[in-house]
HTML snippet that shows the backbone in 3Dmol.js (N, CA, C, O; Angstrom):
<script src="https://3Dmol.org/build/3Dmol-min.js"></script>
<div id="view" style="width:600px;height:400px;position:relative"></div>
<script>
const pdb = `
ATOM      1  N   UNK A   1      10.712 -22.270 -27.729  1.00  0.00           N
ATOM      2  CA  UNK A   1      10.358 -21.379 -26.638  1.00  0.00           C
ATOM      3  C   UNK A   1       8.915 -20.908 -26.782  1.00  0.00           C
ATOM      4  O   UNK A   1       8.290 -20.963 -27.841  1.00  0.00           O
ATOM      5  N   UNK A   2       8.332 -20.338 -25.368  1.00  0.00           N
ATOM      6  CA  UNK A   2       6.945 -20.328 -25.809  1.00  0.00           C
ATOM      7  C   UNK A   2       6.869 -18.845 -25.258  1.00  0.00           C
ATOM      8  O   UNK A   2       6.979 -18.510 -24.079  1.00  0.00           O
ATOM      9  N   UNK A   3       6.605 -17.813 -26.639  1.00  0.00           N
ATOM     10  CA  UNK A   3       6.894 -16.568 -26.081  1.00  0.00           C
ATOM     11  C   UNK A   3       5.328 -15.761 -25.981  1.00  0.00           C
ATOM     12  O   UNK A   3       4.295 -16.059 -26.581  1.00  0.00           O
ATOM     13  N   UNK A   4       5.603 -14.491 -24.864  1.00  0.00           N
ATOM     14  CA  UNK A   4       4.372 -14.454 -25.016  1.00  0.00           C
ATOM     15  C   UNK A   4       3.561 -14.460 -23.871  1.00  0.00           C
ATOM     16  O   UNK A   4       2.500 -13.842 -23.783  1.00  0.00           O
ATOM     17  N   UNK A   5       4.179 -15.322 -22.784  1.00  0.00           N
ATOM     18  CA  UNK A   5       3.368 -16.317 -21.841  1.00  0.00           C
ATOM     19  C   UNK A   5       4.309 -15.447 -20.672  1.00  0.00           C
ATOM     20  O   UNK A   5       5.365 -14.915 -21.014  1.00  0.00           O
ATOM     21  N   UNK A   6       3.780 -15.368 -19.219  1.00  0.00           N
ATOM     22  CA  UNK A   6       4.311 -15.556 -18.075  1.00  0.00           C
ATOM     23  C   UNK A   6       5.045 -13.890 -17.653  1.00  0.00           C
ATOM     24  O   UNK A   6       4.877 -12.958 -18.439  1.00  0.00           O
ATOM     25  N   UNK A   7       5.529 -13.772 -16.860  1.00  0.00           N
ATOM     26  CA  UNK A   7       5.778 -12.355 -16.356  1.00  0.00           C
ATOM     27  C   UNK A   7       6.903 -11.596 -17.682  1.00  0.00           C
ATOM     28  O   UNK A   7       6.960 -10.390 -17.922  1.00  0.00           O
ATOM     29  N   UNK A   8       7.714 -12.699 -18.395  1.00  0.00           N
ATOM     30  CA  UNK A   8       9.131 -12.339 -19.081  1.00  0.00           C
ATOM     31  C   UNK A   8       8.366 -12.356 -20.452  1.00  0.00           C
ATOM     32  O   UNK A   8       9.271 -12.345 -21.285  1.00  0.00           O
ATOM     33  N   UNK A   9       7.398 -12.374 -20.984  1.00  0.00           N
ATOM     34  CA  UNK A   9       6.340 -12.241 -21.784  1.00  0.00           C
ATOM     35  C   UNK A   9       5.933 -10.846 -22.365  1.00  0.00           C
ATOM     36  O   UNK A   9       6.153  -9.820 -21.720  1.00  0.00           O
ATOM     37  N   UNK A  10       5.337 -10.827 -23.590  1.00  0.00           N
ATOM     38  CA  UNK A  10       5.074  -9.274 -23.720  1.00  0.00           C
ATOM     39  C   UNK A  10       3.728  -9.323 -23.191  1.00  0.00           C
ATOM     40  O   UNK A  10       3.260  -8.220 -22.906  1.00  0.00           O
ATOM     41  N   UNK A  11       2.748 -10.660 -22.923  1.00  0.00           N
ATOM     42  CA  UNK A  11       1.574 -10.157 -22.863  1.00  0.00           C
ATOM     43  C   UNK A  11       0.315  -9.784 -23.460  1.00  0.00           C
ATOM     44  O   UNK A  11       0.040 -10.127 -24.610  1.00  0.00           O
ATOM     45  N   UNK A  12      -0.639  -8.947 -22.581  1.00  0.00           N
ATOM     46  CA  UNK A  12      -1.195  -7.726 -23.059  1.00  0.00           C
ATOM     47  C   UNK A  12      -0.998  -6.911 -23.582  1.00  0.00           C
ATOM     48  O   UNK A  12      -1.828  -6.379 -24.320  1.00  0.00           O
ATOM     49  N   UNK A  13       0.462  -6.391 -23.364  1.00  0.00           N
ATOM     50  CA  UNK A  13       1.296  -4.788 -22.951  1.00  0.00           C
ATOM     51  C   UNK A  13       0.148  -4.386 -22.483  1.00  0.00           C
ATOM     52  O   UNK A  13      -0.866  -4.901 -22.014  1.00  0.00           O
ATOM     53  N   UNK A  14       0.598  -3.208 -22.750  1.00  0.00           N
ATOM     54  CA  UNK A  14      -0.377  -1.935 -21.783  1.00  0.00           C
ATOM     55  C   UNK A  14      -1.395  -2.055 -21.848  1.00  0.00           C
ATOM     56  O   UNK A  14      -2.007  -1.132 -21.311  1.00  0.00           O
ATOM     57  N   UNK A  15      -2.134  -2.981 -22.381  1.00  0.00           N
ATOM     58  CA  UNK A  15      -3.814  -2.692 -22.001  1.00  0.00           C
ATOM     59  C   UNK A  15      -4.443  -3.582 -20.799  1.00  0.00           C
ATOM     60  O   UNK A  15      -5.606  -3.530 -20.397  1.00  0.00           O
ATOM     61  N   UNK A  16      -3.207  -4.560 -20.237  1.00  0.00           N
ATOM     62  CA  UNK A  16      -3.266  -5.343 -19.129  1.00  0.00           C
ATOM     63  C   UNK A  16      -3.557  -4.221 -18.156  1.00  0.00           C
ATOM     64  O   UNK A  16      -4.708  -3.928 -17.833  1.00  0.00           O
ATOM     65  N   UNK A  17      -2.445  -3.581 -17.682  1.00  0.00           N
ATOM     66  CA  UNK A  17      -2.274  -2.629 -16.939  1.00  0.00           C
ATOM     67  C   UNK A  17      -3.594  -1.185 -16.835  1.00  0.00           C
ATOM     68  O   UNK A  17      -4.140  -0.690 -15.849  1.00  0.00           O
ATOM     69  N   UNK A  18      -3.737  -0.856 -18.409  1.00  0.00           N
ATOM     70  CA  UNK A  18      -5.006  -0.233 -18.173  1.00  0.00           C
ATOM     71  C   UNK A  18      -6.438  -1.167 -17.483  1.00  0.00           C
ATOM     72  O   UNK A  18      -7.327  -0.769 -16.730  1.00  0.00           O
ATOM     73  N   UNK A  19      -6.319  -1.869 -17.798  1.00  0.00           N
ATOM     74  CA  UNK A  19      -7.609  -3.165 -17.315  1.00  0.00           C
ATOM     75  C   UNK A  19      -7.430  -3.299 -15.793  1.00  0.00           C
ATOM     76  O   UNK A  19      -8.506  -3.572 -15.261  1.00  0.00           O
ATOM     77  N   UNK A  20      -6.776  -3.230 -15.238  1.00  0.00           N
ATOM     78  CA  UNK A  20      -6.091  -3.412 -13.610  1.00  0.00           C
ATOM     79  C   UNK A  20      -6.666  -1.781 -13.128  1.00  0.00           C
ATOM     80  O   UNK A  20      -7.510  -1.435 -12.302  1.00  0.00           O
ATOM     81  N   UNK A  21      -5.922  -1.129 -13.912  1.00  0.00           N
ATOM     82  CA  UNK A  21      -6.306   0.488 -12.795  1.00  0.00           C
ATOM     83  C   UNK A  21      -7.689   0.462 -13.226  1.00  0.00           C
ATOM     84  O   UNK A  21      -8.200   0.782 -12.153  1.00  0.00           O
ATOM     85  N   UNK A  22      -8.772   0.297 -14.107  1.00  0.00           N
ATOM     86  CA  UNK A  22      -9.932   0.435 -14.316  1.00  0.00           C
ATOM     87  C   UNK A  22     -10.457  -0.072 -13.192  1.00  0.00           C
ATOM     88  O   UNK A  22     -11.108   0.610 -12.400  1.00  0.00           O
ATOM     89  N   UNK A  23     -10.018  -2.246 -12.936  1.00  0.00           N
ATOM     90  CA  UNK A  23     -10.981  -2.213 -11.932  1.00  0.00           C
ATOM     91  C   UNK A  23     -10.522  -2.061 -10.727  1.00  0.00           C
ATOM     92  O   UNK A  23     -11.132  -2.592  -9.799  1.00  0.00           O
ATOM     93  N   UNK A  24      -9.611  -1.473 -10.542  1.00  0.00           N
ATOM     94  CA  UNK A  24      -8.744  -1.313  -8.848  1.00  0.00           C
ATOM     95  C   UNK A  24      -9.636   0.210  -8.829  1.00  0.00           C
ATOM     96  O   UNK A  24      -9.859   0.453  -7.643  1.00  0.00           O
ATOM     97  N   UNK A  25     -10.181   1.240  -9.657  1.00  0.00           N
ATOM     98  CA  UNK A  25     -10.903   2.266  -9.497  1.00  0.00           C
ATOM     99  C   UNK A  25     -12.364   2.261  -9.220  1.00  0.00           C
ATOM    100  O   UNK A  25     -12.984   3.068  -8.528  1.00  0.00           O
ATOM    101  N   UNK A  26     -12.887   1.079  -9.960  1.00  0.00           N
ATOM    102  CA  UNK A  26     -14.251   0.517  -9.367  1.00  0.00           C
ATOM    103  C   UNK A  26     -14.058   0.029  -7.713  1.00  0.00           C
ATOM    104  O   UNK A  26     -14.729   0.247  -6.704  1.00  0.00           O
ATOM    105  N   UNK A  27     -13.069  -0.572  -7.914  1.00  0.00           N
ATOM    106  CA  UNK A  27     -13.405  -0.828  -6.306  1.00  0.00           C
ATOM    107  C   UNK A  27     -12.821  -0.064  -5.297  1.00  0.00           C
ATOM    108  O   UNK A  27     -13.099  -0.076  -4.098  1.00  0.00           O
ATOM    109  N   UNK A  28     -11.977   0.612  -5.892  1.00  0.00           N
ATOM    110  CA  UNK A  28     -11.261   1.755  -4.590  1.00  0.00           C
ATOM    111  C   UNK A  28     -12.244   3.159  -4.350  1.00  0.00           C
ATOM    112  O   UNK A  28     -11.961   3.701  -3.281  1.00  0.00           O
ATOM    113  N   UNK A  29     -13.075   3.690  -4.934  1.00  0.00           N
ATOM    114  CA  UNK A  29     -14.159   4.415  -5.008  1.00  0.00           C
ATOM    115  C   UNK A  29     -14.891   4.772  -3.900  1.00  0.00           C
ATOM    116  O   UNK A  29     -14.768   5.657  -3.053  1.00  0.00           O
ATOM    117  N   UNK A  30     -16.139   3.370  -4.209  1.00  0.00           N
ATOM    118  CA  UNK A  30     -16.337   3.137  -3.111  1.00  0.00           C
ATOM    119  C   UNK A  30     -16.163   2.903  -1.985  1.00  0.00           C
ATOM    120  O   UNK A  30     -17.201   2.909  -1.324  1.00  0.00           O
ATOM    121  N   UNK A  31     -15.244   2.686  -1.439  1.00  0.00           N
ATOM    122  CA  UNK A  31     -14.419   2.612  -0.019  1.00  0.00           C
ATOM    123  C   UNK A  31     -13.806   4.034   0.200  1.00  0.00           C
ATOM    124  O   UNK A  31     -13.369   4.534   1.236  1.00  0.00           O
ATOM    125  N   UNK A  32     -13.889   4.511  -0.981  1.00  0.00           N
ATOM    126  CA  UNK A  32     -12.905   5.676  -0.398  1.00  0.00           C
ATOM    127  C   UNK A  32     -14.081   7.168  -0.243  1.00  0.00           C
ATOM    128  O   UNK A  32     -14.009   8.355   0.074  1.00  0.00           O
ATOM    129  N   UNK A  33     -15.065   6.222  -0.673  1.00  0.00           N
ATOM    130  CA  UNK A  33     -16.588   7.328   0.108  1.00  0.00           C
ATOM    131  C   UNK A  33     -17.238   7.192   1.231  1.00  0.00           C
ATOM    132  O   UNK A  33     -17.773   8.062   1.919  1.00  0.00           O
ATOM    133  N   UNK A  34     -17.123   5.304   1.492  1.00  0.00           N
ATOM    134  CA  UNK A  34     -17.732   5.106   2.196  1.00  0.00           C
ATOM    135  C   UNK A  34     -17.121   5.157   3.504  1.00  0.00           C
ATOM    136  O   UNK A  34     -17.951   5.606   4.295  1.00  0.00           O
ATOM    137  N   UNK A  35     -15.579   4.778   4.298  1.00  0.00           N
ATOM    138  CA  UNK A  35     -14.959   4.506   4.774  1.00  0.00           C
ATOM    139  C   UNK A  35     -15.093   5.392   5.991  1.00  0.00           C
ATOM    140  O   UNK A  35     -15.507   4.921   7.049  1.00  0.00           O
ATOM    141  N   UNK A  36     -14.672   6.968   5.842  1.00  0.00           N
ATOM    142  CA  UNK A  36     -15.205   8.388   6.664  1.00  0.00           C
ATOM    143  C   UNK A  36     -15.823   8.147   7.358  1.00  0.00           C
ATOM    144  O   UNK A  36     -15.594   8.346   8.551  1.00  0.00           O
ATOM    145  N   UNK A  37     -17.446   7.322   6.657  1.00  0.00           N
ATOM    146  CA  UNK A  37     -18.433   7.184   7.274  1.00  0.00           C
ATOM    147  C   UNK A  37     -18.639   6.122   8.528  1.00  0.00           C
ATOM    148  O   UNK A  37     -19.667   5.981   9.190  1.00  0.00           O
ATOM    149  N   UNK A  38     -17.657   5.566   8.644  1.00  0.00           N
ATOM    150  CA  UNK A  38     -17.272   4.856   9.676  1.00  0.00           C
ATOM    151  C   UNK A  38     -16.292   4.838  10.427  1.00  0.00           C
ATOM    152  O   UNK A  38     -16.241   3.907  11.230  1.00  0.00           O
ATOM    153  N   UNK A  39     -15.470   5.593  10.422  1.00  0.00           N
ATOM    154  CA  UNK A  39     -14.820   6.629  11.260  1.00  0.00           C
ATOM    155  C   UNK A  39     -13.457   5.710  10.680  1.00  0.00           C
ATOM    156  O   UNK A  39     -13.129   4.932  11.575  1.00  0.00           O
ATOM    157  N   UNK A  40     -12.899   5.617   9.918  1.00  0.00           N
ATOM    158  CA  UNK A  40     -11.725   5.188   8.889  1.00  0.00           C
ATOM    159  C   UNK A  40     -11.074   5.991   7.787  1.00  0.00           C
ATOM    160  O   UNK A  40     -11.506   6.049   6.635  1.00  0.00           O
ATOM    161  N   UNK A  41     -10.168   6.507   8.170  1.00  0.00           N
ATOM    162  CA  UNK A  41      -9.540   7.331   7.081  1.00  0.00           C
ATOM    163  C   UNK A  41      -9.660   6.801   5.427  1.00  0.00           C
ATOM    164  O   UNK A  41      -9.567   5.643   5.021  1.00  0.00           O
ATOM    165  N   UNK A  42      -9.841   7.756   4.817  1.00  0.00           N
ATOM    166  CA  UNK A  42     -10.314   7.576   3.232  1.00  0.00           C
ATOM    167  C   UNK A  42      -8.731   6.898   2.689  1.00  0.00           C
ATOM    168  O   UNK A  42      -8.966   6.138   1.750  1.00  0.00           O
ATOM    169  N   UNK A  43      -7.646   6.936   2.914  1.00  0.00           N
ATOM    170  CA  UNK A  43      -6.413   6.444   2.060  1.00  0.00           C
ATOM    171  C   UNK A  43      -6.429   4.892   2.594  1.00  0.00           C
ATOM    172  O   UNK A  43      -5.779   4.115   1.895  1.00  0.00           O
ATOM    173  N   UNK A  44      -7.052   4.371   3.678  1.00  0.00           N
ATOM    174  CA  UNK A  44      -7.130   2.812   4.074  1.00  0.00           C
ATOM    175  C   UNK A  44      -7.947   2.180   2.912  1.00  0.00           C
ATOM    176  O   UNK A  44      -8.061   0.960   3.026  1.00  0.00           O
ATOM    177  N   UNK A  45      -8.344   2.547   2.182  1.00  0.00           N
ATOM    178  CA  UNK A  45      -9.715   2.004   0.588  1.00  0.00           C
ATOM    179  C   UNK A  45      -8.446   1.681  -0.069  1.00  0.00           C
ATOM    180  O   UNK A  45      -8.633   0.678  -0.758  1.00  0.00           O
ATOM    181  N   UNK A  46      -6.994   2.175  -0.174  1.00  0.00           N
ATOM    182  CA  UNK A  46      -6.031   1.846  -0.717  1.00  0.00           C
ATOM    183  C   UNK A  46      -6.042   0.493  -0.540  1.00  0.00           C
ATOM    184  O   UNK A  46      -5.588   0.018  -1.580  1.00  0.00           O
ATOM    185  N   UNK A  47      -6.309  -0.351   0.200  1.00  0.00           N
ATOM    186  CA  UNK A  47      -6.024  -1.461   1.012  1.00  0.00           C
ATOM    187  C   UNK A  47      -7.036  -2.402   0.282  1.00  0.00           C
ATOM    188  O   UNK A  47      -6.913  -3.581   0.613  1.00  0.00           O
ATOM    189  N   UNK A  48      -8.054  -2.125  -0.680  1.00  0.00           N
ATOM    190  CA  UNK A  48      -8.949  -3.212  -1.551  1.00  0.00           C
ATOM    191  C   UNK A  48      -8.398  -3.246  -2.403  1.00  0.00           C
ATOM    192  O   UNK A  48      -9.063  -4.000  -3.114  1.00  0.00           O
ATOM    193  N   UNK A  49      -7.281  -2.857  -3.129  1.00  0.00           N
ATOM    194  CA  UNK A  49      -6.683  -3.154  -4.546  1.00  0.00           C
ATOM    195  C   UNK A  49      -6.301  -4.599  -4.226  1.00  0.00           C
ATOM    196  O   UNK A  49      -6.305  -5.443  -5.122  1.00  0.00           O
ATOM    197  N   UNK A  50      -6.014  -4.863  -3.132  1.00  0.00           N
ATOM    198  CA  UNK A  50      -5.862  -6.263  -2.933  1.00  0.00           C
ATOM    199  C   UNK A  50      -6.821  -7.378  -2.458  1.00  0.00           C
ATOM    200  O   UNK A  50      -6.913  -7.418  -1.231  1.00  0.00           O
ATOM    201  N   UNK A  51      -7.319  -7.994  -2.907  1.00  0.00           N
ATOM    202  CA  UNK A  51      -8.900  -9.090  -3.003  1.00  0.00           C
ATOM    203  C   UNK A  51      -8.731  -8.957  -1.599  1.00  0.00           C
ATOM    204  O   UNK A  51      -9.503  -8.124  -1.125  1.00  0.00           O
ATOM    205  N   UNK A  52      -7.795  -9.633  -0.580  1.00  0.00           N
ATOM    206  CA  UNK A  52      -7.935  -9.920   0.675  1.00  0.00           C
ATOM    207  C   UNK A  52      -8.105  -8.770   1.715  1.00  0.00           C
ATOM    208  O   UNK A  52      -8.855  -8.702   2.688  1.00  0.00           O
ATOM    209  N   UNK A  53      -7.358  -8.049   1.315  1.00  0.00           N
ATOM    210  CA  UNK A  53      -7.484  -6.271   1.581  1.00  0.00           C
ATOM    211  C   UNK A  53      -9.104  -5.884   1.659  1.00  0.00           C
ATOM    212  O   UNK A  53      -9.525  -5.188   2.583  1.00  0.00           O
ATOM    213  N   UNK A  54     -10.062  -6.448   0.503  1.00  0.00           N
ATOM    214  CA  UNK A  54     -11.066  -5.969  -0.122  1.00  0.00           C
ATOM    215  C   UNK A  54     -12.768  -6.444   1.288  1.00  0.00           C
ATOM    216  O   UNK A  54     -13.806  -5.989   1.771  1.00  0.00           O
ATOM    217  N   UNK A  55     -11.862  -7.627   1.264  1.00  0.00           N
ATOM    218  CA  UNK A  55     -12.654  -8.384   2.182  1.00  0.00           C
ATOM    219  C   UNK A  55     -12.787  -7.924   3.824  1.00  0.00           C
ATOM    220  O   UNK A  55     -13.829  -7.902   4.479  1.00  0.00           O
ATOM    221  N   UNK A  56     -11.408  -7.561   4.289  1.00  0.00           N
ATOM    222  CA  UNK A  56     -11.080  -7.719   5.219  1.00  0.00           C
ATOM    223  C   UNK A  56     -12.493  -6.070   5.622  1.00  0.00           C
ATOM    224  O   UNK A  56     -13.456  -6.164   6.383  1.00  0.00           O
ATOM    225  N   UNK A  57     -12.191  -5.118   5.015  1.00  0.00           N
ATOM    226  CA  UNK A  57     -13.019  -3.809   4.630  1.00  0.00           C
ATOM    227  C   UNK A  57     -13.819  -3.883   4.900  1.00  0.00           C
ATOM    228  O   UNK A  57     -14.335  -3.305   5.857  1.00  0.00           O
ATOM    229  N   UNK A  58     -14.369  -4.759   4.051  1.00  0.00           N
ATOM    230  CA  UNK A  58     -15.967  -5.144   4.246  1.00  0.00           C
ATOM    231  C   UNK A  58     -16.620  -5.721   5.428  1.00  0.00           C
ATOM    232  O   UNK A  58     -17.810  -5.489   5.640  1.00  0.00           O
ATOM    233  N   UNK A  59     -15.778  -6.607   6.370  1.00  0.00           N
ATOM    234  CA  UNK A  59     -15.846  -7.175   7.476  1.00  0.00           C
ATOM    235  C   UNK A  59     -16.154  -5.959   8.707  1.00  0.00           C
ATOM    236  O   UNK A  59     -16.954  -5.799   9.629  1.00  0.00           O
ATOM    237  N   UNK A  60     -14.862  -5.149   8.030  1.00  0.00           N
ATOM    238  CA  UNK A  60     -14.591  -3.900   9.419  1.00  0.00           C
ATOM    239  C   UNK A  60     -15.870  -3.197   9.290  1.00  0.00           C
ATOM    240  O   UNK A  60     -16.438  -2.857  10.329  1.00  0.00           O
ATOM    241  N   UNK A  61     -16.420  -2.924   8.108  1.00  0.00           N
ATOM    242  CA  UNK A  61     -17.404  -2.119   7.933  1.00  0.00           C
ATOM    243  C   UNK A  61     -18.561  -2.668   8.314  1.00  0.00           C
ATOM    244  O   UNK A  61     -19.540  -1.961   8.554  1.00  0.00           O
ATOM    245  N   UNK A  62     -18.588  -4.166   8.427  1.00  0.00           N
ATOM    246  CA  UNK A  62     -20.243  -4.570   8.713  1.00  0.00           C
ATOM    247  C   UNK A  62     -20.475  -4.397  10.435  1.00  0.00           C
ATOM    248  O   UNK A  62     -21.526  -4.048  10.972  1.00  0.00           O
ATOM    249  N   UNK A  63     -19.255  -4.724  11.085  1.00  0.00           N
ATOM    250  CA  UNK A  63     -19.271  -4.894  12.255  1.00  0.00           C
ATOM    251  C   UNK A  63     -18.916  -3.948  13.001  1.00  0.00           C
ATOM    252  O   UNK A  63     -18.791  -4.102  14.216  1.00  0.00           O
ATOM    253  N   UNK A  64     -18.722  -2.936  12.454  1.00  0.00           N
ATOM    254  CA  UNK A  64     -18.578  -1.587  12.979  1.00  0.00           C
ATOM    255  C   UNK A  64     -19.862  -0.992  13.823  1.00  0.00           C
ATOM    256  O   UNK A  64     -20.835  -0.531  13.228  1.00  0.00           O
ATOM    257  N   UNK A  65     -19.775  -1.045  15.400  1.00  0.00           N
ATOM    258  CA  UNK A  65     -20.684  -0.111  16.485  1.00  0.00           C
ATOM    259  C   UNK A  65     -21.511   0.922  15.633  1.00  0.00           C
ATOM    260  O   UNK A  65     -22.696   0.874  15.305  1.00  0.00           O
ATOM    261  N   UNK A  66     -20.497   1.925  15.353  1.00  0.00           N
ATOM    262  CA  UNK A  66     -21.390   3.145  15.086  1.00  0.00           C
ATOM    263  C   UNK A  66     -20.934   3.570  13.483  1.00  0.00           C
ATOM    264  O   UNK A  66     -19.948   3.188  12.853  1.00  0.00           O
ATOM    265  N   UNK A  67     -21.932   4.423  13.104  1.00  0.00           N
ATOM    266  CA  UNK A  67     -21.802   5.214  11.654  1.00  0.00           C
ATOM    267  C   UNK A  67     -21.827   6.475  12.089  1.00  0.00           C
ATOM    268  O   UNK A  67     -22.592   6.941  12.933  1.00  0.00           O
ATOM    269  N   UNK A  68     -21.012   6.998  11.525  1.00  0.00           N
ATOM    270  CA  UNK A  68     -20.836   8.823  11.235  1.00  0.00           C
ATOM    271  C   UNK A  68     -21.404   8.752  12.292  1.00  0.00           C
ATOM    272  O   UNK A  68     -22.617   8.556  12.226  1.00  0.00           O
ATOM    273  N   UNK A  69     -20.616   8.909  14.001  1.00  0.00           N
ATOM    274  CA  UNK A  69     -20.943   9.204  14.936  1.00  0.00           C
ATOM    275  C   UNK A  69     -22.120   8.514  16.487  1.00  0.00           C
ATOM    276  O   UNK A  69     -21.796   7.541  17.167  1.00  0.00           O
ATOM    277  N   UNK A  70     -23.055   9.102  16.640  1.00  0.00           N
ATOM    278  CA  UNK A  70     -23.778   8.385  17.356  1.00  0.00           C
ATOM    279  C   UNK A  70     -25.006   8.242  17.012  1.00  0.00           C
ATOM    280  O   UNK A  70     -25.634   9.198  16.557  1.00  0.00           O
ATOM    281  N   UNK A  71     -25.543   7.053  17.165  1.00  0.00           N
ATOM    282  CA  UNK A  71     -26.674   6.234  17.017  1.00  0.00           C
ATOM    283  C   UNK A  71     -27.589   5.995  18.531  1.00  0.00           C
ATOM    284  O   UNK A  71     -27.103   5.525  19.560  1.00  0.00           O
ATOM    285  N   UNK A  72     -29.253   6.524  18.326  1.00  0.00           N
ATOM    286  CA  UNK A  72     -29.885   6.431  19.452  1.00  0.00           C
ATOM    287  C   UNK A  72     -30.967   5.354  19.468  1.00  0.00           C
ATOM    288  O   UNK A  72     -31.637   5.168  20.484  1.00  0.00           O
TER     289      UNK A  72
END
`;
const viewer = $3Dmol.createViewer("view");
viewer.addModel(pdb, "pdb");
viewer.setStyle({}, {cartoon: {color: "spectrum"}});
viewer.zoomTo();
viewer.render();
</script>
């Protein structure tokens, strides 16, 4: 048997999991400062913990009309 390996595995243990919330906090951060600023509720930054989530963000945010309101 090859132990060790795969979800039924010990792994990392816990320092996998610390390594995950570290960088799910680098990237949830920023979104969750910047987001307001484009008229998007701050708990939608929840939504980059997931790569595709992360992207999709970034899209809404480039192509977004206006910032914090109106632009002359």
């Amino acid at each position: 048997m090859m132990g060790g390996y795969g979800a039924g595995g010990a792994g990392m243990g816990g320092f996998g999991m610390l390594w995950f919330l570290i960088i799910a906090a680098l990237v949830v951060i920023p979104f969750w400062r910047l987001l307001p600023k484009f008229g998007i509720p701050n708990w939608v930054s929840l939504a980059a913990i997931i790569p595709l989530g992360a992207i999709i963000l970034l899209w809404v945010m480039a192509f977004k009309d206006q910032i914090g309101g109106d632009r002359a």
